[in-house]
ZADO-1210 file (C-alpha; in nm, 4 decimals, padded with zeros to 6 digits):
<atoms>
<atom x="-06.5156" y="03.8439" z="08.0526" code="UNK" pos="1"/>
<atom x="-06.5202" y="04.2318" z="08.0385" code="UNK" pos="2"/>
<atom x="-06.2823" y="04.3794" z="07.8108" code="UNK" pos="3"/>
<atom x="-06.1871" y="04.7383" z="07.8053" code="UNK" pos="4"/>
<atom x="-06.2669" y="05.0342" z="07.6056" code="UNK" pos="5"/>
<atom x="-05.8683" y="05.0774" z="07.5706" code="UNK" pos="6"/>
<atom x="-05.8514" y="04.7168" z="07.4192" code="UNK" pos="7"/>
<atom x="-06.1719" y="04.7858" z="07.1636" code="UNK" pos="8"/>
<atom x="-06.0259" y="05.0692" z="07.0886" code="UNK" pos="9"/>
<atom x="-05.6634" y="04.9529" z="06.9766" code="UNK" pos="10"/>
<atom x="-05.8008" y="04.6602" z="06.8059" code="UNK" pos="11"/>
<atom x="-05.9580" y="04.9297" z="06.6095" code="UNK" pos="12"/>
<atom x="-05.6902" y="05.1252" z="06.5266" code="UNK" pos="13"/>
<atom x="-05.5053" y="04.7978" z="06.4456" code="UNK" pos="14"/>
<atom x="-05.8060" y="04.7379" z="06.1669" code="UNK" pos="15"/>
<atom x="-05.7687" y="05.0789" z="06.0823" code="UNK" pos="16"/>
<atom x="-05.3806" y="05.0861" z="06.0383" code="UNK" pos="17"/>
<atom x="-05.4406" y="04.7720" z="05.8131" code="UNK" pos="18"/>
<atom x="-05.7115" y="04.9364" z="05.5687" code="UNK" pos="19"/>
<atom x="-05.4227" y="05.2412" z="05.5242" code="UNK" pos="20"/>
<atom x="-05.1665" y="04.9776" z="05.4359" code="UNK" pos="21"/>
<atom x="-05.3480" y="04.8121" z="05.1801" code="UNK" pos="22"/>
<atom x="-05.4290" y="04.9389" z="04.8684" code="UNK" pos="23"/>
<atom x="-05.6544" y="05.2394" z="04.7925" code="UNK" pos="24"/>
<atom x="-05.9838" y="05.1694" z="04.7122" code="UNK" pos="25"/>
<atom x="-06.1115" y="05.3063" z="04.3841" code="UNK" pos="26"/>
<atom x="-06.4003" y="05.4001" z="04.2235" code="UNK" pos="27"/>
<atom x="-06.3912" y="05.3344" z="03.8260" code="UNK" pos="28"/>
<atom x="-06.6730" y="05.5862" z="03.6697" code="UNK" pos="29"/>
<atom x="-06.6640" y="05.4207" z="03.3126" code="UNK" pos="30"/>
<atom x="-06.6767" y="05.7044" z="03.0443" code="UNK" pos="31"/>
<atom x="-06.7154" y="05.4479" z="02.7917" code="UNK" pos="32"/>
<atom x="-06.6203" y="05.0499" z="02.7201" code="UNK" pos="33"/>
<atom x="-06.7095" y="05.1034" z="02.3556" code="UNK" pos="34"/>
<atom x="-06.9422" y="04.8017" z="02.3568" code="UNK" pos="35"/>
<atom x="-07.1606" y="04.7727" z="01.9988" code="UNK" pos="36"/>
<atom x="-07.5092" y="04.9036" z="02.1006" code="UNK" pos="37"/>
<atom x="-07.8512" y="04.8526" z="01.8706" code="UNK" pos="38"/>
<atom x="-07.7072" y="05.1059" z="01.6547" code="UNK" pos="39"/>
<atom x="-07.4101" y="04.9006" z="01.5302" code="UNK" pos="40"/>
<atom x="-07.0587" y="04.9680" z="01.4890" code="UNK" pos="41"/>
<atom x="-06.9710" y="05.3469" z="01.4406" code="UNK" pos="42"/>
<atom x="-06.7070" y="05.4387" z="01.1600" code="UNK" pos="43"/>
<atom x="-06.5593" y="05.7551" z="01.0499" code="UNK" pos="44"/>
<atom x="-06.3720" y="05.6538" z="00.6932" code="UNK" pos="45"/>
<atom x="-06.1194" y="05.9727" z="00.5554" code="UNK" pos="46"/>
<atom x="-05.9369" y="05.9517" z="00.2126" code="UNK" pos="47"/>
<atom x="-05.7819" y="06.3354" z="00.2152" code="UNK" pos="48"/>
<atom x="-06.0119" y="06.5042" z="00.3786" code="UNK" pos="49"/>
<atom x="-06.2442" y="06.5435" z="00.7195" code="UNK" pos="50"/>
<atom x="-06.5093" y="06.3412" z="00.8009" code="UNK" pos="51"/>
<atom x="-06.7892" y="06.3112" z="01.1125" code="UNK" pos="52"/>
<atom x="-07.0134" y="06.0685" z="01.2878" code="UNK" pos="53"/>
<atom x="-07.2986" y="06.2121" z="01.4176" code="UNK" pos="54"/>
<atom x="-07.3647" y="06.1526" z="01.8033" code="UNK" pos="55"/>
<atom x="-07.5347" y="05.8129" z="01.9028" code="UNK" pos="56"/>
<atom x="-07.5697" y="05.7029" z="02.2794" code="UNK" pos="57"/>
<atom x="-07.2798" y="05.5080" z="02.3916" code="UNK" pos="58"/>
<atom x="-07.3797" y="05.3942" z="02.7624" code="UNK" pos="59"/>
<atom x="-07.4992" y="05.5209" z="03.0738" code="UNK" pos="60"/>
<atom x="-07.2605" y="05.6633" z="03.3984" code="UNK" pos="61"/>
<atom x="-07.4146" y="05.7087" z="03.7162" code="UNK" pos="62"/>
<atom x="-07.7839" y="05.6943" z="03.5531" code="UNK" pos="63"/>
<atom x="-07.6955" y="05.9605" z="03.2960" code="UNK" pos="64"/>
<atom x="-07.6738" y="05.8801" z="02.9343" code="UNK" pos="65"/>
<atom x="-07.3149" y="05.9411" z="02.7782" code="UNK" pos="66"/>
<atom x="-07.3469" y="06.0789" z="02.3999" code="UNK" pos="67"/>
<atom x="-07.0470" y="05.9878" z="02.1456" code="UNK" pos="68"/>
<atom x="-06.9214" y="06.1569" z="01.8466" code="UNK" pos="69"/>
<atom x="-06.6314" y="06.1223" z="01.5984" code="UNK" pos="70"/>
<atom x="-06.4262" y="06.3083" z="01.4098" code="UNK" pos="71"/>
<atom x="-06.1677" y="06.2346" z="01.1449" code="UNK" pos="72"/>
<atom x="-05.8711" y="06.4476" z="00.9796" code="UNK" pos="73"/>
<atom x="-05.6875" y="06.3881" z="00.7191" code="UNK" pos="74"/>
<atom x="-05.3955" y="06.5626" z="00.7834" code="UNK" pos="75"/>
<atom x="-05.1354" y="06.4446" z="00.5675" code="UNK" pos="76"/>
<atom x="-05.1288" y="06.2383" z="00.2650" code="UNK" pos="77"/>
<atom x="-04.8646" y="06.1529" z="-00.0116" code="UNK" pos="78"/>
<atom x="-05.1299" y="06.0833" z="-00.2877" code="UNK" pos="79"/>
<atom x="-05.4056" y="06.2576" z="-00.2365" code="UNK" pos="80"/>
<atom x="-05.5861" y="06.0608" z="-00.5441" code="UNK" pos="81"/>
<atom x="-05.4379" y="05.7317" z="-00.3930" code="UNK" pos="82"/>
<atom x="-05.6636" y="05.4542" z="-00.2034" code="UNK" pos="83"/>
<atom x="-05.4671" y="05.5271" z="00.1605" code="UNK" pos="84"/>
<atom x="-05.7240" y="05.6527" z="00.4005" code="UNK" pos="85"/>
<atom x="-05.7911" y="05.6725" z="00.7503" code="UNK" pos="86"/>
<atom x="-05.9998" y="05.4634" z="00.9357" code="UNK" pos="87"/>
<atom x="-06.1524" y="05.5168" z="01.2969" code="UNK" pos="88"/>
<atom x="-06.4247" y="05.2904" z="01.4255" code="UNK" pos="89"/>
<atom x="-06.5826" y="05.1430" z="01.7319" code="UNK" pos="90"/>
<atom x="-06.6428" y="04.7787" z="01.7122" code="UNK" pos="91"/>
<atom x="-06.5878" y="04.4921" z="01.8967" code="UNK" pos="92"/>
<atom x="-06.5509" y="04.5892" z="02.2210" code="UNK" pos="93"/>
<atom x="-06.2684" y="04.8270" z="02.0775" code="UNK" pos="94"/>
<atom x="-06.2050" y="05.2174" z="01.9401" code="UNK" pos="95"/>
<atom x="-05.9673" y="05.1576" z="01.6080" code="UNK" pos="96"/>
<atom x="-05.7621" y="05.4432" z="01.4563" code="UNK" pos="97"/>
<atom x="-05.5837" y="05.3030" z="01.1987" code="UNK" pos="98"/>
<atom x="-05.4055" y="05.4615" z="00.9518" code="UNK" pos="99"/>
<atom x="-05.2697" y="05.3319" z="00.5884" code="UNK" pos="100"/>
<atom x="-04.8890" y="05.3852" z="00.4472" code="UNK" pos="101"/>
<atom x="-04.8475" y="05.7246" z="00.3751" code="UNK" pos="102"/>
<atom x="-05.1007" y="05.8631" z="00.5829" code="UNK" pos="103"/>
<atom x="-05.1699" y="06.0808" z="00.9362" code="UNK" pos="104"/>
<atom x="-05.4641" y="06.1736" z="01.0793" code="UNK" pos="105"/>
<atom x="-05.6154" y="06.3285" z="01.3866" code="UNK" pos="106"/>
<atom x="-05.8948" y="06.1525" z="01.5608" code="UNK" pos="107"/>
<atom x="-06.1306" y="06.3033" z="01.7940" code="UNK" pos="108"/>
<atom x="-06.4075" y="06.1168" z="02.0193" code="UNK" pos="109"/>
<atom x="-06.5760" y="06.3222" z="02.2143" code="UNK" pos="110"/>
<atom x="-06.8332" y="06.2101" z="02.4912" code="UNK" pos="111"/>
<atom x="-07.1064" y="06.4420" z="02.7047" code="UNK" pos="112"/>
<atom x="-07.2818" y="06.3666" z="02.9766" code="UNK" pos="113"/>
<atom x="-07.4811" y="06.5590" z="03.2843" code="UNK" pos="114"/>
<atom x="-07.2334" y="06.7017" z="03.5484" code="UNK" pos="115"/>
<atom x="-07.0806" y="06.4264" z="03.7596" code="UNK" pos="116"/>
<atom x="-06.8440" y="06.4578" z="04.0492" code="UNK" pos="117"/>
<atom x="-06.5099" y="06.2873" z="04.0229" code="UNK" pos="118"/>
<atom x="-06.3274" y="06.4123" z="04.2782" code="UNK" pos="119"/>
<atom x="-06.2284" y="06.1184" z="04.5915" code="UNK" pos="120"/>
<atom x="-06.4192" y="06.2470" z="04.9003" code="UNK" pos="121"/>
<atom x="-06.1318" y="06.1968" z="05.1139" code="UNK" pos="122"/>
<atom x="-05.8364" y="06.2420" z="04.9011" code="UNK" pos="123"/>
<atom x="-05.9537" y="06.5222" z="04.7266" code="UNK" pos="124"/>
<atom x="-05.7886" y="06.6044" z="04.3870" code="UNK" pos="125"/>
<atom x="-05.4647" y="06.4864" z="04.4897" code="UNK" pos="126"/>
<atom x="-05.5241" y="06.1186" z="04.4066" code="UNK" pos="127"/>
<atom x="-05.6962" y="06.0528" z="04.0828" code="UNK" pos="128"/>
<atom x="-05.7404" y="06.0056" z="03.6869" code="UNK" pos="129"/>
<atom x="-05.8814" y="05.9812" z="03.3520" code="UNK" pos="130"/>
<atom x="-05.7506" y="05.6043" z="03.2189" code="UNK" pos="131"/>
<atom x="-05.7252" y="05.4953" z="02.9040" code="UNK" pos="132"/>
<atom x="-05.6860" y="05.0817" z="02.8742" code="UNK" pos="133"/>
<atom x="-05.5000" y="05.0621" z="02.5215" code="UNK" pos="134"/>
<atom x="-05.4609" y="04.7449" z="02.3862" code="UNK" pos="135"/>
<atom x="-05.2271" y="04.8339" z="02.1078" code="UNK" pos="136"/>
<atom x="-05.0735" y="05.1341" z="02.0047" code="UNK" pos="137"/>
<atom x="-04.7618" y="05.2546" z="01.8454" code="UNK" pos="138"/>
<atom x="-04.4980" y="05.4476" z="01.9303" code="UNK" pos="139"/>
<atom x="-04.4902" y="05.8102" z="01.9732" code="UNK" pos="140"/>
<atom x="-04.8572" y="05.8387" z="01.9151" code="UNK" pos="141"/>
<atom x="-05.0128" y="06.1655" z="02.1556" code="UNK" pos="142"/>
<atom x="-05.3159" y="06.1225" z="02.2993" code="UNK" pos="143"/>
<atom x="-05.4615" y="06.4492" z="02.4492" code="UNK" pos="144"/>
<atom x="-05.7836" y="06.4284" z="02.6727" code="UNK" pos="145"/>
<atom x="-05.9965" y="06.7384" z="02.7054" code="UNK" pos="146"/>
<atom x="-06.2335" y="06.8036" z="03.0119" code="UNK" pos="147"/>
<atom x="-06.4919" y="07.0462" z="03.0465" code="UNK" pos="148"/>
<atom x="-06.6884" y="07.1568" z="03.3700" code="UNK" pos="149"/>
<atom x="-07.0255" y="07.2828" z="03.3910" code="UNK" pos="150"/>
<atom x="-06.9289" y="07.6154" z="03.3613" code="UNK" pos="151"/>
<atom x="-06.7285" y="07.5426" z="03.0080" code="UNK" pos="152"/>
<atom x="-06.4247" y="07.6401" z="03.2024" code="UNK" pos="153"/>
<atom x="-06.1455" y="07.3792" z="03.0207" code="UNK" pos="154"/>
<atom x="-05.8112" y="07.2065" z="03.0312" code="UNK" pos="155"/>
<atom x="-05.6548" y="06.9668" z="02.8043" code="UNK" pos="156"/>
<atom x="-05.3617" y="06.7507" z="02.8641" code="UNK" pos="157"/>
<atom x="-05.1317" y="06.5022" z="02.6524" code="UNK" pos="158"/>
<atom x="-04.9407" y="06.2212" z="02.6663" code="UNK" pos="159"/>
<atom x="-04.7076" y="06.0464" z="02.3970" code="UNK" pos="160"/>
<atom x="-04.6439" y="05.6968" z="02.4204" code="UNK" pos="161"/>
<atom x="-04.2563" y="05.5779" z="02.4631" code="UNK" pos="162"/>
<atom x="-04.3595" y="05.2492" z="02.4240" code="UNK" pos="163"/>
<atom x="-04.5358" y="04.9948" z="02.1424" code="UNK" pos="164"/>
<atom x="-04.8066" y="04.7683" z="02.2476" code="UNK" pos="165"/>
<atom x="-05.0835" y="04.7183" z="02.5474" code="UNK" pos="166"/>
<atom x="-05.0433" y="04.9764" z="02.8469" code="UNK" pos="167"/>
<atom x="-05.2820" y="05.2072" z="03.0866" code="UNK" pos="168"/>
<atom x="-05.2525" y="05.5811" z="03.0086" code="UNK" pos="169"/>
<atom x="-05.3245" y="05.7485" z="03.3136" code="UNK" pos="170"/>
<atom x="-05.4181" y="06.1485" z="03.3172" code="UNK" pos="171"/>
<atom x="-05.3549" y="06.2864" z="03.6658" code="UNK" pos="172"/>
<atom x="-05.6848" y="06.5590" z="03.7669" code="UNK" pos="173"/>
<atom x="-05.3699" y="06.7553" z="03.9114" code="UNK" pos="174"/>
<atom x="-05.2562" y="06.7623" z="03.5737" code="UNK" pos="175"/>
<atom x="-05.5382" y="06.9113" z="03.4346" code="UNK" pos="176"/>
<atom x="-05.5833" y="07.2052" z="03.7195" code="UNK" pos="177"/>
<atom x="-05.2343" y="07.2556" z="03.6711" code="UNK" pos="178"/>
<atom x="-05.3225" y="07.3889" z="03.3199" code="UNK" pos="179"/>
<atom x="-05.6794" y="07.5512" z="03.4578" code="UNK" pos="180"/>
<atom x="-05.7215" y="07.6147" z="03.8242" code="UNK" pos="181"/>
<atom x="-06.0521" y="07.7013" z="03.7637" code="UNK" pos="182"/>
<atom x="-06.1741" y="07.3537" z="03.6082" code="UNK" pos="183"/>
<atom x="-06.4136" y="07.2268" z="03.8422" code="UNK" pos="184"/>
<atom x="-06.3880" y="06.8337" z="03.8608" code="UNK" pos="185"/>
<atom x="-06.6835" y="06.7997" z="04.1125" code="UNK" pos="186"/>
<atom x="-06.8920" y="06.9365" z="03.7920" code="UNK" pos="187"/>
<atom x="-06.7429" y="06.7186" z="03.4572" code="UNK" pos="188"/>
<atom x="-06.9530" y="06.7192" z="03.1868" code="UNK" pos="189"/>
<atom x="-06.7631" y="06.6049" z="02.8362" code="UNK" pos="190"/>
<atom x="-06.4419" y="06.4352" z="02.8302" code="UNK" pos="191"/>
<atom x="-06.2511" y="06.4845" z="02.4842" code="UNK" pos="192"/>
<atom x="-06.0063" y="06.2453" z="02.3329" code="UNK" pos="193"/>
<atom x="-05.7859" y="06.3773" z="02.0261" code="UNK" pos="194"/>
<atom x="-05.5671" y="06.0863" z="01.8985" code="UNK" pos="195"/>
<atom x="-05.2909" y="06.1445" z="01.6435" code="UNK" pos="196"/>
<atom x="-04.9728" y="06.0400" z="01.5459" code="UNK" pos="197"/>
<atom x="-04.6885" y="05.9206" z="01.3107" code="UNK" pos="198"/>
<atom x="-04.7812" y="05.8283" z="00.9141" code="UNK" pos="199"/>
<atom x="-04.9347" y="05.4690" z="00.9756" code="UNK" pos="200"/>
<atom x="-05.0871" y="05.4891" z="01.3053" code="UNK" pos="201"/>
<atom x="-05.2238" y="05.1977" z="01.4847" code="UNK" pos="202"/>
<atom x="-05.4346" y="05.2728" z="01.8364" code="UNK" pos="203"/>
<atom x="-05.6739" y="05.0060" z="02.0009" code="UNK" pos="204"/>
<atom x="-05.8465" y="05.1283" z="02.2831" code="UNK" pos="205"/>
<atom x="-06.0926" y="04.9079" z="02.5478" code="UNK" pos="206"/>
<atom x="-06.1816" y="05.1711" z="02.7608" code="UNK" pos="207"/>
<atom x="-06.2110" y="05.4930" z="02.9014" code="UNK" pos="208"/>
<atom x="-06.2813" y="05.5763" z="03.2910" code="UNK" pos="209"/>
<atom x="-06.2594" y="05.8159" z="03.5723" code="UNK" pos="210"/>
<atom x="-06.0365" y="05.6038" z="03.8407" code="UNK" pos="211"/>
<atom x="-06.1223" y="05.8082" z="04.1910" code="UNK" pos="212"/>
<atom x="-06.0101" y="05.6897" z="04.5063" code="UNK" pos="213"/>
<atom x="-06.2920" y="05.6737" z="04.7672" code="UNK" pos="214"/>
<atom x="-06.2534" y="05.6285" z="05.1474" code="UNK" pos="215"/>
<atom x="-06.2254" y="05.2724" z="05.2735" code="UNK" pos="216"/>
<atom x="-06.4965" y="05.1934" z="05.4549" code="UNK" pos="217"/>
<atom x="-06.2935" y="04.9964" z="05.6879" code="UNK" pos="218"/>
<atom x="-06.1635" y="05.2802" z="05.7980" code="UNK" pos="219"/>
<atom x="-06.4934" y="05.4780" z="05.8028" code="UNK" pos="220"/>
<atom x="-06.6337" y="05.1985" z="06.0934" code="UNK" pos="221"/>
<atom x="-06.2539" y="05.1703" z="06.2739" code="UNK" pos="222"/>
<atom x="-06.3530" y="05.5739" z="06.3649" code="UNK" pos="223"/>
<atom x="-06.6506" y="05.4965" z="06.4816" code="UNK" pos="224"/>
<atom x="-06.6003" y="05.2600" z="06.6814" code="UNK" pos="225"/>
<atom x="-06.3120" y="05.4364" z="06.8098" code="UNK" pos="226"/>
<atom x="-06.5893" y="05.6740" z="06.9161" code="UNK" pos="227"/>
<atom x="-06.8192" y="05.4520" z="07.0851" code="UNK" pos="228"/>
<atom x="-06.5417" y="05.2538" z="07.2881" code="UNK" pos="229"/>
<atom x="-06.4286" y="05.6672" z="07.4059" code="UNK" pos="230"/>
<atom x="-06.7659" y="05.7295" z="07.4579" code="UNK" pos="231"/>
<atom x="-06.8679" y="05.4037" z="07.6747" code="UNK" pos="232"/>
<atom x="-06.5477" y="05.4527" z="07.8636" code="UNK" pos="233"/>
<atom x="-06.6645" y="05.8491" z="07.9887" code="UNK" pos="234"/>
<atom x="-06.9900" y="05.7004" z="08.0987" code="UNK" pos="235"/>
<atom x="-06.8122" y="05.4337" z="08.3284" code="UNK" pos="236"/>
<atom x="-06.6565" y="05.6921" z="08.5234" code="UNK" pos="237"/>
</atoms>
């Protein structure tokens, strides 16, 4: 039994209408799922003052190593010759910022890597965003994530939680070339993350990753086949 190029061709765009209606596809780039590598658990430990951890490879994103560093400020404290301190690690599976009665603090981790693209190849900027998987954090804590493009051209934007406990933070890229037009996402090469907050922070954080949406490729093969059944059906005339 023959069937016709007109058939092929709307049980293609049937497929194709399907792959729109279903969920995007994503691709998570994984900044970093603060794993404990061969060189242990990474602290940064503030009484009053400032402290820093010097970089150590955290991981690997699209074959390029990712570098991590810390820093830790000590930004307000009700007995400066008291015990309370700040404490931000990265250990078991988890980045900690916790902070003791009496204290705040500002915690940066900042991670470099060589240029990637994260921009969705058919979406474009539009669709997209940094995530951060938080598995506890506190209320009205601001978290503030920093990009930077090849070209050290910048934006930085924040969010402050409304809500106690696990959530996803999601950072729009619109977001960010709302603030810098000139940011070039197809070129990323350091993500920042400031965290601060309320005396007596508490922030858990799994992981942090570029979520772009990529084209599905049953839609990809629904066109071309489109374009072989239009193509067969010119050569039968």
């Amino acid at each position: 039994m023959n069937i016709s190029s007109k058939t092929i061709a709307a049980a293609l765009l049937i497929v194709s209408f399907a792959g729109f209606a279903s969920p995007v596809k994503s691709e998570i780039i994984v900044i970093d799922n603060f794993s404990v590598n061969t060189q242990g658990a990474m602290i940064v430990d503030s009484f009053n003052t400032f402290d820093s951890q010097s970089s150590q490879t955290s991981g690997f994103m699209k074959g390029n190593a990712v570098s991590r560093d810390m820093t830790l400020t000590t930004i307000i404290n009700t007995d400066p010759d008291g015990i309370d301190r700040s404490i931000a690690r990265v250990a078991q599976n988890l980045f900690k910022l916790s902070n003791d009665t009496g204290v705040s603090s500002t915690a940066t981790i900042n991670h470099q890597f060589a240029p990637i693209d994260v921009v969705s190849p058919i979406y474009g900027t539009s669709v997209g965003s940094v995530q951060m998987e938080v598995t506890n954090v506190d209320l009205d804590a601001v978290a503030t994530i920093t990009l930077v493009d090849a070209n050290d051209e910048s934006a930085a934007f924040s969010f402050t939680t409304i809500a106690a406990g696990p959530q996803l933070i999601e950072f729009s890229y619109d977001d960010f070339l709302a603030v810098n037009s000139s940011l070039d996402l197809t070129k990323v090469k350091s993500v920042s993350t400031t965290l601060s907050g309320p005396i007596d922070l508490d922030f858990q954080m799994r992981t942090l990753a570029f979520n772009t949406p990529e084209p599905s490729s049953v839609m990809l093969f629904s066109l071309a086949g489109i374009g072989l059944a239009s193509r067969r059906r010119r050569k039968q005339r």
